[in-house]
N, C-alpha and C positions, 0 to 999 in steps of 0.2 A: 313753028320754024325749027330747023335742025340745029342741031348743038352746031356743029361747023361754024356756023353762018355767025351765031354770037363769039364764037373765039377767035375766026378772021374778022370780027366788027370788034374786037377791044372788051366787048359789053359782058363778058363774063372771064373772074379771073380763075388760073385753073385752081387755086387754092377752095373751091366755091365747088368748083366741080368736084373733087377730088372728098370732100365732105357731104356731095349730094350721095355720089357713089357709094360711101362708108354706110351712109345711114338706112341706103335701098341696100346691103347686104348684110348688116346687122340687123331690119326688120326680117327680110328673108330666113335669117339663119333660125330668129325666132317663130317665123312661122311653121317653121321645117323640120321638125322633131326628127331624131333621129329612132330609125329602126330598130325594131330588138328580138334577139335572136327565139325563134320559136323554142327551140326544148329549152334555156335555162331561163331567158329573162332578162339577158344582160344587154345594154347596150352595145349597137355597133356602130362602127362609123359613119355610116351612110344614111345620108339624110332620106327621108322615108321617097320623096319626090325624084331621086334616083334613080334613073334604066337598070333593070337586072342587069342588060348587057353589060355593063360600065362597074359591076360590084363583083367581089371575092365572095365566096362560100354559101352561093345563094342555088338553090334549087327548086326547081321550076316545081310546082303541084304540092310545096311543102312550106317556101318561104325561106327567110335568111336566117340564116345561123351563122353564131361567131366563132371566129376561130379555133379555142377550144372545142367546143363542139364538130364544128367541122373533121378536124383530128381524130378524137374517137369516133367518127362512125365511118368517117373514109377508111374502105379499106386497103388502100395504098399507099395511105400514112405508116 
């Protein structure tokens, strides 16, 4: 059945929902390591399950790199 249907029937309180949702994006975050930048090693923000589209300092045929990095090899920086 849809969620809707038990919160128009009373049968689920949203404090209940609100701790289902916590606990499906706190396993998520743990399944989801975050990426780390090809030349040094460092972590970056984005979780590895990330669209390139949607990330900073990522380059296609090479992989992501962190900001630092980024910097010195851009040469427009």
């Amino acid at each position: 059945m849809r969620l809707e249907f038990f919160l128009e029937m009373n049968m689920i309180l949203p404090s209940t929902v609100q701790l289902a949702v916590l606990k499906f994006s706190k396993s998520s975050q743990e399944d989801d390591p975050k990426d780390k930048c090809v030349m040094c090693g460092k972590e970056t923000p984005y979780p590895k399950s990330t669209h390139i589209d949607f990330r900073d300092y990522y380059v296609e045929g090479c992989g992501q790199l962190c900001g630092d990095c980024w910097n010195k090899t851009d040469s427009r920086a």
